[in-house]
Each structure stands twice: as C-alpha cells, then as structure tokens.
LOBAVEX-272385 format. One record per atom (N, C-alpha, C, CB): x, y, z; atom name; residue in one letter; residue number from 1. Coordinates in nm, 2 decimals, padded with zeros to 4 digits, always signed. Glycine has a CB too. Example, Ala and Ser with C-alpha at 12.3 -4.5 7.8 and 13.67 -1.06 7.14 Angstrom:
BEGIN
R       x       y       z  torgu  vexmi  baba
R  +01.32  -00.57  +00.78      N      A     1
R  +01.23  -00.45  +00.78     CA      A     1
R  +01.32  -00.33  +00.78      C      A     1
R  +01.13  -00.45  +00.90     CB      A     1
R  +01.28  -00.22  +00.71      N      S     2
R  +01.37  -00.11  +00.71     CA      S     2
R  +01.29  +00.00  +00.79      C      S     2
R  +01.41  -00.06  +00.57     CB      S     2
***
This chain:
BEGIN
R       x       y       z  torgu  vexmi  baba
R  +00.08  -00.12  +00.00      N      X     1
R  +00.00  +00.00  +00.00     CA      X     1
R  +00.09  +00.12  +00.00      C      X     1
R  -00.09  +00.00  +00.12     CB      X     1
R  +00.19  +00.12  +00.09      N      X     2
R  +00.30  +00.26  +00.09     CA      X     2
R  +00.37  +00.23  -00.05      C      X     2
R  +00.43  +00.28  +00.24     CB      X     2
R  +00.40  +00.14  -00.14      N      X     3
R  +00.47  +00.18  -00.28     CA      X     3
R  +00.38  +00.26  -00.35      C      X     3
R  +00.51  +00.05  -00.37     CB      X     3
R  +00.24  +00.21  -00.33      N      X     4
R  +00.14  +00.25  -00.42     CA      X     4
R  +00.14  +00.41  -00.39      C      X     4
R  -00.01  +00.17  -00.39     CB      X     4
R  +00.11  +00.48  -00.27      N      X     5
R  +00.14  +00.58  -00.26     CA      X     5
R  +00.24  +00.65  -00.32      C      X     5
R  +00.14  +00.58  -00.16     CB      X     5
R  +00.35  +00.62  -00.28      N      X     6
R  +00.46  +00.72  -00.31     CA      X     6
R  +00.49  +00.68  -00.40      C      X     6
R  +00.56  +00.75  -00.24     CB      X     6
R  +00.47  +00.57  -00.51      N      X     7
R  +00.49  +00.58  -00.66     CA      X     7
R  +00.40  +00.66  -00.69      C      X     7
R  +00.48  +00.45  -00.74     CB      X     7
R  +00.25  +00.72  -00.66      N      X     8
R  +00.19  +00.80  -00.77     CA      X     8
R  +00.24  +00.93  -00.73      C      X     8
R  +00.03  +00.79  -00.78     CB      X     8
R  +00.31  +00.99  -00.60      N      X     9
R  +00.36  +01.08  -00.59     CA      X     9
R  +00.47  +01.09  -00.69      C      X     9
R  +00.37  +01.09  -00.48     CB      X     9
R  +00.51  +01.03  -00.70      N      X    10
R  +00.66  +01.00  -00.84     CA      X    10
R  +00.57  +01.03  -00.97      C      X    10
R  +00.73  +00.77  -00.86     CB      X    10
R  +00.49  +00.97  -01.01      N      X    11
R  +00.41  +01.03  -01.09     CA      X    11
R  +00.34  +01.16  -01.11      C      X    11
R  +00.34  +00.96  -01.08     CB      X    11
R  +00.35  +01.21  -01.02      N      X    12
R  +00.24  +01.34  -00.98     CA      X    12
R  +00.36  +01.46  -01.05      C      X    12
R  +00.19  +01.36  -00.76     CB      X    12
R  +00.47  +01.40  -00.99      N      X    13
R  +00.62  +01.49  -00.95     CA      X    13
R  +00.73  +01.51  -01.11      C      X    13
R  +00.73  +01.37  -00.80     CB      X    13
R  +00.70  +01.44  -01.16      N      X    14
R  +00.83  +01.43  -01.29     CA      X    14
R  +00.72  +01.54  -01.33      C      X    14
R  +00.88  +01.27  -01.41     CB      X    14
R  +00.63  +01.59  -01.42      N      X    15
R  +00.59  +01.67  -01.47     CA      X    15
R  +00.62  +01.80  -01.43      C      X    15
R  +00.50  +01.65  -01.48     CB      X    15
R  +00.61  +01.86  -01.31      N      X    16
R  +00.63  +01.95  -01.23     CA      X    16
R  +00.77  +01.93  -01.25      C      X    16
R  +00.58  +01.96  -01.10     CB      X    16
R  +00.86  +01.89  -01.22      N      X    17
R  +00.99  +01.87  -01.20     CA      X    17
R  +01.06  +01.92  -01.41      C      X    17
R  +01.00  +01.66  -01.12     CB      X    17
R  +00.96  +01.85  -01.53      N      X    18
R  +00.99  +01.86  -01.64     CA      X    18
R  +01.00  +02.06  -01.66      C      X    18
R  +00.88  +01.77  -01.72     CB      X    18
R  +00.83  +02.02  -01.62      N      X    19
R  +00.79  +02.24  -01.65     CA      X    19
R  +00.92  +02.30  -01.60      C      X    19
R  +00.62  +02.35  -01.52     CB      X    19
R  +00.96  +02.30  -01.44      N      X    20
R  +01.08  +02.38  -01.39     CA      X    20
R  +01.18  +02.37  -01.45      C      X    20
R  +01.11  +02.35  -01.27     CB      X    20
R  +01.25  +02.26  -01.58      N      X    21
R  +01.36  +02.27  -01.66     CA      X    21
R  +01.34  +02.32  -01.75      C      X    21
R  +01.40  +02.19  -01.69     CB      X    21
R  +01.23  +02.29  -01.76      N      X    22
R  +01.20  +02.35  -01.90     CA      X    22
R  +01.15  +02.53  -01.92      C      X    22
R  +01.07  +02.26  -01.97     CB      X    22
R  +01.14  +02.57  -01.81      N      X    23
R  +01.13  +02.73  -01.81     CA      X    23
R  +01.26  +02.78  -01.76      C      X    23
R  +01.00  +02.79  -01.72     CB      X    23
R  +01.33  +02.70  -01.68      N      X    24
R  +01.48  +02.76  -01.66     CA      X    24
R  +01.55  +02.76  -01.81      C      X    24
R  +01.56  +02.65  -01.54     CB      X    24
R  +01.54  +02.63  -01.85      N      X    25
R  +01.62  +02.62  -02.03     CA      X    25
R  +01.53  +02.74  -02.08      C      X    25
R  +01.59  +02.44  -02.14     CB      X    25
R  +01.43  +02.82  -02.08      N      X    26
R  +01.40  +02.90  -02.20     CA      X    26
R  +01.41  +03.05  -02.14      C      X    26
R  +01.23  +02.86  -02.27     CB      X    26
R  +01.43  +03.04  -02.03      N      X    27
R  +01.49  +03.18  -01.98     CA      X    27
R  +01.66  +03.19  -01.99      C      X    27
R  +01.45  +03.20  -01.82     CB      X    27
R  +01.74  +03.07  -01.97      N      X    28
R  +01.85  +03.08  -01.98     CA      X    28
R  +01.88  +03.14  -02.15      C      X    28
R  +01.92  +02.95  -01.92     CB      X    28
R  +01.84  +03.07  -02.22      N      X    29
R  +01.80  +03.05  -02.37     CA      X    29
R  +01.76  +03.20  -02.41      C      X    29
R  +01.66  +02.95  -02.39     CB      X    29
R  +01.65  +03.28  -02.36      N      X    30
R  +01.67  +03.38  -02.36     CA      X    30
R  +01.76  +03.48  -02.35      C      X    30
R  +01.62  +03.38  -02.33     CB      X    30
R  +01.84  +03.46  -02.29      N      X    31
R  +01.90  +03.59  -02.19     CA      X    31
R  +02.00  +03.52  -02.27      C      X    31
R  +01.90  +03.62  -01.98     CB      X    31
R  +02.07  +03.45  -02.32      N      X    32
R  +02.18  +03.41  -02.38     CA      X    32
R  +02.16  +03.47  -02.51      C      X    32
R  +02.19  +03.28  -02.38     CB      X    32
R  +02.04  +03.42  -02.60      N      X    33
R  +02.02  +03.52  -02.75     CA      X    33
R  +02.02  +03.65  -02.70      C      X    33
R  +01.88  +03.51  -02.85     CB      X    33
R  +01.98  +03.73  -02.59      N      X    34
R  +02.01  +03.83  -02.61     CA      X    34
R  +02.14  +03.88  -02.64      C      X    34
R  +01.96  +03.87  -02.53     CB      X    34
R  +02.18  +03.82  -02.52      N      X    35
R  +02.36  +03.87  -02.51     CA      X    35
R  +02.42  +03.85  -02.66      C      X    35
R  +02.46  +03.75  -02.39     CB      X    35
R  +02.38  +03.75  -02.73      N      X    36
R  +02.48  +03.77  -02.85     CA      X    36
R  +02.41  +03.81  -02.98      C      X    36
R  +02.57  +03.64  -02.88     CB      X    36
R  +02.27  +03.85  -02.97      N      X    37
R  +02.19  +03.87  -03.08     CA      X    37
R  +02.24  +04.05  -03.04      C      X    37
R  +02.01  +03.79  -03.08     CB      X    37
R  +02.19  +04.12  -02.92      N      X    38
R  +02.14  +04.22  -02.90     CA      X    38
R  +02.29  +04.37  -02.95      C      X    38
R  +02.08  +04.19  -02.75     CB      X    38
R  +02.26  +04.45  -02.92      N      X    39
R  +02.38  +04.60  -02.97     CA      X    39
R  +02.47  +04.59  -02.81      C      X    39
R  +02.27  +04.83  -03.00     CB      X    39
R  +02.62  +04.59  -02.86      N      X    40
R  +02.73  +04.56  -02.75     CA      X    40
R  +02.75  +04.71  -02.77      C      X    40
R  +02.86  +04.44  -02.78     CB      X    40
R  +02.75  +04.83  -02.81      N      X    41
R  +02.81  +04.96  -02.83     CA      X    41
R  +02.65  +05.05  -02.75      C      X    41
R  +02.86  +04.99  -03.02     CB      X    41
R  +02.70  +05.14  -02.63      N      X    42
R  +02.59  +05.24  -02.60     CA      X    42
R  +02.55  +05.30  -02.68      C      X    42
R  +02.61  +05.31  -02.53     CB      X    42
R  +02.40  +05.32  -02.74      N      X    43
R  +02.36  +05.48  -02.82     CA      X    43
R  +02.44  +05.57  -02.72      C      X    43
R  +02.16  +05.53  -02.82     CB      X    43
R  +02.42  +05.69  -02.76      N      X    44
R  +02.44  +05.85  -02.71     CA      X    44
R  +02.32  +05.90  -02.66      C      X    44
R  +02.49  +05.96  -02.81     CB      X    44
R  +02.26  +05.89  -02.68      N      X    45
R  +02.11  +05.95  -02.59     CA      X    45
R  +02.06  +05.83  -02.51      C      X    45
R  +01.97  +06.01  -02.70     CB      X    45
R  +02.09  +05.68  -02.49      N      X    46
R  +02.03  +05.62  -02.47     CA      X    46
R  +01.96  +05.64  -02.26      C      X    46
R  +02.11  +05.50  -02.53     CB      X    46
R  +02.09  +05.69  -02.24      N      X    47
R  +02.07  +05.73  -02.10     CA      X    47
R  +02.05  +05.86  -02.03      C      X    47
R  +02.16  +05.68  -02.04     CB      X    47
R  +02.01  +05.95  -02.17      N      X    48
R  +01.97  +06.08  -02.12     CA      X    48
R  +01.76  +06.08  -02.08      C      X    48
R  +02.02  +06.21  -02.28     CB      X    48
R  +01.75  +06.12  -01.98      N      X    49
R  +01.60  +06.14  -01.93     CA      X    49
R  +01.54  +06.23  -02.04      C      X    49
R  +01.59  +06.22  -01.77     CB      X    49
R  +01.42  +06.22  -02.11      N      X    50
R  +01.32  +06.24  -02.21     CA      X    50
R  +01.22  +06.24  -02.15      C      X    50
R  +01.31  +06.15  -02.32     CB      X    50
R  +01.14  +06.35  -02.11      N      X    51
R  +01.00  +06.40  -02.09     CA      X    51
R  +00.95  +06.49  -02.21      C      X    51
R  +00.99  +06.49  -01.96     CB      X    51
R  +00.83  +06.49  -02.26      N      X    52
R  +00.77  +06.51  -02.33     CA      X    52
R  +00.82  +06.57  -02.44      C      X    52
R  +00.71  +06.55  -02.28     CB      X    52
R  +00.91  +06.55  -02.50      N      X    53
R  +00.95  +06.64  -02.57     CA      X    53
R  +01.09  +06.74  -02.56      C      X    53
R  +00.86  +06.70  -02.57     CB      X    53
R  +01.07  +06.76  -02.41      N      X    54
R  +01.18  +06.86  -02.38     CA      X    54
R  +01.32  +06.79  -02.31      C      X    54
R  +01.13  +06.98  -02.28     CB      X    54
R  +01.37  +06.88  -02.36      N      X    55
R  +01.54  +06.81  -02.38     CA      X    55
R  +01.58  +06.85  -02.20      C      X    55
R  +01.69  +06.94  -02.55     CB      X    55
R  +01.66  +06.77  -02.12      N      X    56
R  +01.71  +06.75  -02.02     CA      X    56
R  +01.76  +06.86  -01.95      C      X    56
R  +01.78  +06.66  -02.03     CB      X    56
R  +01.75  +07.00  -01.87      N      X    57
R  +01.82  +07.08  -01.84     CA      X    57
R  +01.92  +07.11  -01.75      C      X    57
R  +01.77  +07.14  -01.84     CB      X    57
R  +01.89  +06.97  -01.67      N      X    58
R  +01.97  +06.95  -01.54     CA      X    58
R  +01.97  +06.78  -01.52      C      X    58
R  +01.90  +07.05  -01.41     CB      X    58
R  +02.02  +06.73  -01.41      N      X    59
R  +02.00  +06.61  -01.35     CA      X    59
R  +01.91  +06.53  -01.30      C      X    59
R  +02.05  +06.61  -01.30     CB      X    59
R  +01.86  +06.42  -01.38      N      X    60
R  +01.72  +06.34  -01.30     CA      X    60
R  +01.77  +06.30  -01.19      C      X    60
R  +01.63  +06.21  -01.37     CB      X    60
R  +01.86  +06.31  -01.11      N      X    61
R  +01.89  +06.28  -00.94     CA      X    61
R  +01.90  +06.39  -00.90      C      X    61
R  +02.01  +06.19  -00.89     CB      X    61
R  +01.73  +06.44  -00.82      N      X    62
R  +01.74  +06.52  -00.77     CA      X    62
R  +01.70  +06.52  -00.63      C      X    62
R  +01.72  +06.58  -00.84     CB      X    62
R  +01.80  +06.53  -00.49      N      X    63
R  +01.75  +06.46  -00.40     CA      X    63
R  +01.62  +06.57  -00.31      C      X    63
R  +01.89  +06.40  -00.32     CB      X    63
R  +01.53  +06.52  -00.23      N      X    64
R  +01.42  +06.56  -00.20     CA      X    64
R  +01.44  +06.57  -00.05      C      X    64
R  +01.31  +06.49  -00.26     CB      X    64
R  +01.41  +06.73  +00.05      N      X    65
R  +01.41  +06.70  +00.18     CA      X    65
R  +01.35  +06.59  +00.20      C      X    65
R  +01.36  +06.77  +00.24     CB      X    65
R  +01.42  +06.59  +00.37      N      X    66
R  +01.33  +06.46  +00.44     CA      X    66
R  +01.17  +06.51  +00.47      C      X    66
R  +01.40  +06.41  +00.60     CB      X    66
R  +01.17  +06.61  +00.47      N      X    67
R  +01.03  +06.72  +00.56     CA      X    67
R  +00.91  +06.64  +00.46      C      X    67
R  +01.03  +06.95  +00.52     CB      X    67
R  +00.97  +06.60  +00.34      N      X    68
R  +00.83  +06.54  +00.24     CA      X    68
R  +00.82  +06.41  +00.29      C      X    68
R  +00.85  +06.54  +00.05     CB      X    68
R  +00.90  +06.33  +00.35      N      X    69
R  +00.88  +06.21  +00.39     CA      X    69
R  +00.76  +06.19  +00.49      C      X    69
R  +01.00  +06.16  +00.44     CB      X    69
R  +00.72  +06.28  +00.60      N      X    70
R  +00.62  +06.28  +00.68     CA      X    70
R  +00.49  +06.30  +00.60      C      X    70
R  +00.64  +06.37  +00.78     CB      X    70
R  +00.47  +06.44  +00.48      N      X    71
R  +00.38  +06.44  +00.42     CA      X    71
R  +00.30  +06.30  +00.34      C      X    71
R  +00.43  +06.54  +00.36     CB      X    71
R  +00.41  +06.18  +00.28      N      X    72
R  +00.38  +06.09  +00.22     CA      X    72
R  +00.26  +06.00  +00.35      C      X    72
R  +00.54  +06.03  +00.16     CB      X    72
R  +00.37  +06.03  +00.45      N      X    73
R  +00.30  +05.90  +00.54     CA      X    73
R  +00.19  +05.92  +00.62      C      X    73
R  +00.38  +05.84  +00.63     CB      X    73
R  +00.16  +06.09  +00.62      N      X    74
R  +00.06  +06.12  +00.67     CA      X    74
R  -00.07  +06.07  +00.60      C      X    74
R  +00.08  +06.25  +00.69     CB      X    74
R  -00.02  +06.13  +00.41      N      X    75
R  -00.13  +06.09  +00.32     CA      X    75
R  -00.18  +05.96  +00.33      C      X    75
R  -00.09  +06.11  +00.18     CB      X    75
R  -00.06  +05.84  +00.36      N      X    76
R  -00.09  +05.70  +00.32     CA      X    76
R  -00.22  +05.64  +00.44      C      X    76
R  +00.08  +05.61  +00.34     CB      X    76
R  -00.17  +05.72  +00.55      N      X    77
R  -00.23  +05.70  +00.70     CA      X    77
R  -00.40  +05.78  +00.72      C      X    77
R  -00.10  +05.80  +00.82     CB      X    77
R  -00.43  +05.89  +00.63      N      X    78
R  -00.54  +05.89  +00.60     CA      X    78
R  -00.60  +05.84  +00.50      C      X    78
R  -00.55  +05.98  +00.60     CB      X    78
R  -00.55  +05.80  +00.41      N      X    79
R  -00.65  +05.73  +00.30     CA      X    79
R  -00.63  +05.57  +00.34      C      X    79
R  -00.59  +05.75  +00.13     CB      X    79
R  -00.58  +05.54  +00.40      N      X    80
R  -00.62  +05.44  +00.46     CA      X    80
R  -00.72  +05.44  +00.57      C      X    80
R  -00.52  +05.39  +00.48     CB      X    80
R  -00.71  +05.56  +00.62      N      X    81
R  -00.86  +05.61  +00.71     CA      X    81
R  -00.97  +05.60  +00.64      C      X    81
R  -00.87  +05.77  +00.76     CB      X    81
R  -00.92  +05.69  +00.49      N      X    82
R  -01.10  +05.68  +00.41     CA      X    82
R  -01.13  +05.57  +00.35      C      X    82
R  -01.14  +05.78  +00.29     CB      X    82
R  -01.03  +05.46  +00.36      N      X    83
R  -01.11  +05.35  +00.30     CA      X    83
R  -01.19  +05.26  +00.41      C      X    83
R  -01.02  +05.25  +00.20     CB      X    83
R  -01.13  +05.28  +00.49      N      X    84
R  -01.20  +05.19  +00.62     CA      X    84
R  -01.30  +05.27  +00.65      C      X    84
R  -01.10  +05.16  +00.76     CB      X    84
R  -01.34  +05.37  +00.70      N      X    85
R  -01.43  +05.48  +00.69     CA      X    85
R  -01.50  +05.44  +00.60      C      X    85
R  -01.38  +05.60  +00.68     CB      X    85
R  -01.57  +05.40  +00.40      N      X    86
R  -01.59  +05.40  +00.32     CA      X    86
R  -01.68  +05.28  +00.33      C      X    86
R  -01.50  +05.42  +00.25     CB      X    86
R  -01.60  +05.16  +00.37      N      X    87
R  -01.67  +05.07  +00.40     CA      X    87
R  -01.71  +05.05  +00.54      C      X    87
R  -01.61  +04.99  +00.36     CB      X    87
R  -01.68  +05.08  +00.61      N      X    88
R  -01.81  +05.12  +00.75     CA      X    88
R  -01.92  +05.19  +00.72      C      X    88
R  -01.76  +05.21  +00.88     CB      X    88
R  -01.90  +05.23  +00.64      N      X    89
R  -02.02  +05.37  +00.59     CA      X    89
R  -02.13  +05.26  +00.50      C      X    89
R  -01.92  +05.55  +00.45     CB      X    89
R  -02.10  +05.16  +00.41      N      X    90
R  -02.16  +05.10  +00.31     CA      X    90
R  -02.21  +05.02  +00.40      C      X    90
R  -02.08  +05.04  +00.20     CB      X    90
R  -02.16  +04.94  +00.50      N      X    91
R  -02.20  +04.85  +00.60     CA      X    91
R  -02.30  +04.93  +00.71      C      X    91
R  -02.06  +04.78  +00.67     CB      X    91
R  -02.29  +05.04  +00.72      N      X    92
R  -02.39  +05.11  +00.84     CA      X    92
R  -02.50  +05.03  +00.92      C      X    92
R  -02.46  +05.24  +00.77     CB      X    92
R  -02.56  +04.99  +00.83      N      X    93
R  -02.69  +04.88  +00.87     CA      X    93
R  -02.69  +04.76  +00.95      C      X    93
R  -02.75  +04.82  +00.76     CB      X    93
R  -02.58  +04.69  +00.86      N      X    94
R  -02.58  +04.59  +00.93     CA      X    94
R  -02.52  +04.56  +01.05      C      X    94
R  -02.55  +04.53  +00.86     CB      X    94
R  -02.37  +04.67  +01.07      N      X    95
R  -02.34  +04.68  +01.20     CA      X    95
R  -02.36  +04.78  +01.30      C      X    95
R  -02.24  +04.68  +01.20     CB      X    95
R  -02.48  +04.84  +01.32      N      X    96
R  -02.55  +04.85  +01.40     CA      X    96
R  -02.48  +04.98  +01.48      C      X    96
R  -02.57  +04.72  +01.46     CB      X    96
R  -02.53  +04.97  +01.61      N      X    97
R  -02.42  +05.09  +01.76     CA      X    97
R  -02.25  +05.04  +01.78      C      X    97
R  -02.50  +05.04  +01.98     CB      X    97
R  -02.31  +04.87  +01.80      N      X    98
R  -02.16  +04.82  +01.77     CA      X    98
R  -02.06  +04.90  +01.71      C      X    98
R  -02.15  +04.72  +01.67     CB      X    98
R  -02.06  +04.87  +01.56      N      X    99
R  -02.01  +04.90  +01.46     CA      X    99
R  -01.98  +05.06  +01.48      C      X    99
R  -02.10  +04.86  +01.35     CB      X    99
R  -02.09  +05.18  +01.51      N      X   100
R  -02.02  +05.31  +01.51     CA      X   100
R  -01.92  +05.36  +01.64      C      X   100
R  -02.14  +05.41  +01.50     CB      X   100
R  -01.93  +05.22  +01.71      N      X   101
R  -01.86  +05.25  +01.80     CA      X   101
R  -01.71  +05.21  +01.82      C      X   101
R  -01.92  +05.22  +01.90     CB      X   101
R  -01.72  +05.09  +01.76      N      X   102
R  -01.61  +05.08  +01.68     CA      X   102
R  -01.53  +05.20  +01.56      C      X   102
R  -01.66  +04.99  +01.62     CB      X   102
R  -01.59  +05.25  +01.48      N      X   103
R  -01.60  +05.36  +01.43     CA      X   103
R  -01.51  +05.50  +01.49      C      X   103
R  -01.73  +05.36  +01.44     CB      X   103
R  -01.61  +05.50  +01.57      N      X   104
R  -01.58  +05.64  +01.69     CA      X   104
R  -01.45  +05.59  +01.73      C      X   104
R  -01.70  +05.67  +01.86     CB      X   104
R  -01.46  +05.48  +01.82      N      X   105
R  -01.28  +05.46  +01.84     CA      X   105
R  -01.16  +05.47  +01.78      C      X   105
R  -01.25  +05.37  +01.87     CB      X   105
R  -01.19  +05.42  +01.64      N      X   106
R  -01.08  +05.43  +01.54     CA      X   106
R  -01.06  +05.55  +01.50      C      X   106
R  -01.10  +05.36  +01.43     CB      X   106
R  -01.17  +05.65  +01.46      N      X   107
R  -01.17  +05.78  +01.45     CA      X   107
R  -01.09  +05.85  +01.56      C      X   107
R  -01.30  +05.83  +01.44     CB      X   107
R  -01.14  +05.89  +01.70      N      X   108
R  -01.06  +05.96  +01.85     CA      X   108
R  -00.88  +05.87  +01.82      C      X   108
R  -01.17  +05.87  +02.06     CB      X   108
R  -00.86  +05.71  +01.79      N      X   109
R  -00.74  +05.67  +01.80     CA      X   109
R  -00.68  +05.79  +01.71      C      X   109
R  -00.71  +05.51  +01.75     CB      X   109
R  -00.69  +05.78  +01.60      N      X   110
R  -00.64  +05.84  +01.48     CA      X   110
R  -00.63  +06.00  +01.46      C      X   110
R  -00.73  +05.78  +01.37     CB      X   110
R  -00.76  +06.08  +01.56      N      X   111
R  -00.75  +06.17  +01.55     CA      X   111
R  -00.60  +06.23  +01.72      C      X   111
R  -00.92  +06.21  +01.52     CB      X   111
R  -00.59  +06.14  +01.80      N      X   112
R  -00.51  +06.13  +01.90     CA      X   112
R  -00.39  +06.14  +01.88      C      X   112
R  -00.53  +06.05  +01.96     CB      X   112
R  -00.34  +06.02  +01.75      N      X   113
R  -00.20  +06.01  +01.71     CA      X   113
R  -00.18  +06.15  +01.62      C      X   113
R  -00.17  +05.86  +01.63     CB      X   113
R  -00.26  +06.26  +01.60      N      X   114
R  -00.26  +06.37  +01.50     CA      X   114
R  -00.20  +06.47  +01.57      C      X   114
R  -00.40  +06.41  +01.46     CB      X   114
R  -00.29  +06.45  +01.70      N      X   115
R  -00.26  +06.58  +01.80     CA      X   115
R  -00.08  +06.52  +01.84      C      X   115
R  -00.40  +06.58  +01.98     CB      X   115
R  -00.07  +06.40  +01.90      N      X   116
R  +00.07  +06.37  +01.93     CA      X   116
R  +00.15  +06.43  +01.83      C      X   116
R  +00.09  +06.23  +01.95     CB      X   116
R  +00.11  +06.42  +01.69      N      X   117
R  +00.24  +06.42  +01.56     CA      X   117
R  +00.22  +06.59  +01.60      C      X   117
R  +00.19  +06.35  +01.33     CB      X   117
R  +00.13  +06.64  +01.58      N      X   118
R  +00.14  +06.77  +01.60     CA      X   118
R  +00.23  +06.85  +01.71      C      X   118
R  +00.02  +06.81  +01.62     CB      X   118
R  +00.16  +06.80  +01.81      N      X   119
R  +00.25  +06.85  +01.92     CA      X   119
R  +00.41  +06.85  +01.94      C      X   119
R  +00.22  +06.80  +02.01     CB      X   119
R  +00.46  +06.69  +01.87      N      X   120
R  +00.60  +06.68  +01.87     CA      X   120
R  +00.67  +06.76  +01.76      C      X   120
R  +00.63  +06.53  +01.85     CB      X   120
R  +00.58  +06.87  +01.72      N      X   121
R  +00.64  +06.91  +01.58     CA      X   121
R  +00.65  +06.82  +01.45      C      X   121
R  +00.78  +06.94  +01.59     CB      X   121
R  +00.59  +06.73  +01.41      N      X   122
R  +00.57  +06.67  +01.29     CA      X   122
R  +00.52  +06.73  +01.20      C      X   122
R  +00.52  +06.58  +01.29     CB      X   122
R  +00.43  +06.84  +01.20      N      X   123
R  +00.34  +06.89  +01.10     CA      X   123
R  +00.46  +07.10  +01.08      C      X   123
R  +00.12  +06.88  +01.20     CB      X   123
R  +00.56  +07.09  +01.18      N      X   124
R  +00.61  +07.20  +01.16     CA      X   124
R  +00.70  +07.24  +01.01      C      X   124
R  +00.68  +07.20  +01.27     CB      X   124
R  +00.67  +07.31  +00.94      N      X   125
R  +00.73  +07.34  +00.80     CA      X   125
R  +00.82  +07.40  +00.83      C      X   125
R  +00.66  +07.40  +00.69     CB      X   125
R  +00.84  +07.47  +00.91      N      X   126
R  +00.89  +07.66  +00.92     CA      X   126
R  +01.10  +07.59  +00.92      C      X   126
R  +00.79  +07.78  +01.18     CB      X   126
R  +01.16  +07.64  +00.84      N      X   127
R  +01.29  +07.59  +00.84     CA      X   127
R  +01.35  +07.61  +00.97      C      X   127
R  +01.37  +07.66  +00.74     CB      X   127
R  +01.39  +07.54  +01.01      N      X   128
R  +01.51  +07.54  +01.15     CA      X   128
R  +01.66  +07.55  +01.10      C      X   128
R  +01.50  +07.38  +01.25     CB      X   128
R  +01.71  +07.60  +01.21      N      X   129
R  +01.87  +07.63  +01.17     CA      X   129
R  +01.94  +07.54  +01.25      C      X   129
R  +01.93  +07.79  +01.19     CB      X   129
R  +02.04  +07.53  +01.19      N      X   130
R  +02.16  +07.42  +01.21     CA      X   130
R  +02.27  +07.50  +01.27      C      X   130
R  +02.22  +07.34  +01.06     CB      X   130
R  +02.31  +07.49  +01.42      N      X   131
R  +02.41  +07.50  +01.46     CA      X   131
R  +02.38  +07.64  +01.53      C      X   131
R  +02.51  +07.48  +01.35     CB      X   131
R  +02.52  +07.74  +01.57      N      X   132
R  +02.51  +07.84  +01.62     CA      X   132
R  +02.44  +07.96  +01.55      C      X   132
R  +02.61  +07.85  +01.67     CB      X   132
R  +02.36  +08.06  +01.60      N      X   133
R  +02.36  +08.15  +01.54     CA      X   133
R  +02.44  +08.26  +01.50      C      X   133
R  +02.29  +08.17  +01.57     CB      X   133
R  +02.50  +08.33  +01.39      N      X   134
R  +02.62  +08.38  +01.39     CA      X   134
R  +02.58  +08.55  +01.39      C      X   134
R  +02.72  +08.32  +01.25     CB      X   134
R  +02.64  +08.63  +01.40      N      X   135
R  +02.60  +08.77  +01.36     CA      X   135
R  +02.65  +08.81  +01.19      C      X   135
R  +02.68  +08.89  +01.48     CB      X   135
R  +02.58  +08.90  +01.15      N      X   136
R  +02.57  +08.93  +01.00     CA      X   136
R  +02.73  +09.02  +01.01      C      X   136
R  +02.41  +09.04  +00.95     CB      X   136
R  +02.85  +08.99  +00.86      N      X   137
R  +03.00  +09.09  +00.93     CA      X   137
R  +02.97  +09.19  +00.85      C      X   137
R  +03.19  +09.02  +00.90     CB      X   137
R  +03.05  +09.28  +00.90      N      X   138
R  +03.01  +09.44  +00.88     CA      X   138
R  +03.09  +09.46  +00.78      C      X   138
R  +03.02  +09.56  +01.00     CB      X   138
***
C-alpha cells in the first residue's frame, strides 16, 4: 500500500519537476540570445531622461528633503482612514451601535495620534537652523 502511494507521488512529480527545466532552459535561452543577438556599443542618448519632448536641463537625481517624507505618510495614514471609513459607511446597517462605536474609536485613536504628531512638531514646516547663530559681518 505505501509503494502504491509514493509511486503516484513519483508520478504526480516528474511533470512539475519537467515544466521547472523547461522554463529555466527558455529563460537561460533567452538571456543568452540576447547577449549575443542584441547592440554591444551604447547609443548616445540612450541614457539621457526624455519628458515630453523637452530636452534635459539639469539632472534626474534630484534629491528631496526629508520634511516630504512625513507628508507621504501622513497621506498614506489617512487614505487608509477613508477606505476603512468607506466601508463602515456601506455596512452602516448591518453593523449596528456596535459598529459606530467601533467607528468612533478608530476615528478619536487616529485623530489622538494627530494631536501627538502635532505636538511633537511633525506637522512643523517653518525651516530650522543648524548650529550656532552667527551675527551678520560688517
């Protein structure tokens, strides 16, 4: 009875086992015609940045305060408010006082962690200075 088993697992298995050679051989296969089919010499524009039309006036690495990094996560942290919000709102009926109370809590959590970001200065734009303050030389 146990040959019978794990022979049809043997059976089950070479096919699976065939597909996985056989998509490794046509990717290797691939990437091999490329290499000797494809252009060994760079174009000249090939690695210049192309927006619409207009020709490049400066460098596409252009690095971005950190100050925008809070703005991202704030956004991510409310729209993920309005979709949960969105669908509590669609569901209203069926979940009942429960449900807005649930609701209410997630709202007060969320509006709590706002006041904290606020208060710690998270939401402050206004530039800060680095280091001592010097006097203007005459």
């Amino acid at each position: 009875m146990q040959e019978t088993a794990s022979q049809s697992q043997g059976e089950l298995l070479w096919p699976l086992l065939l597909y996985g050679v056989l998509v490794l051989v046509a990717v290797a296969g691939i990437l091999v015609l490329s290499r000797l089919l494809g252009e060994t010499r760079p174009a000249p524009g090939r690695d210049v940045p192309y927006e619409s039309g207009i020709p490049p006036t400066g460098s596409a690495r252009l690095r971005y305060g950190v100050h925008f990094y809070p703005v991202a996560i704030f956004f991510i942290l409310f729209d993920v408010e309005a979709v949960f919000l969105y669908a509590w709102a669609v569901a209203l009926r069926e979940l009942g006082w429960p449900g807005y109370a649930e609701a209410a809590l997630f709202i007060v959590t969320l509006f709590l962690g706002l006041v904290y970001v606020w208060k710690s200065g998270g939401l402050d734009w206004t530039p800060t200075r680095r280091g001592p303050r010097r006097e203007p030389r005459r």
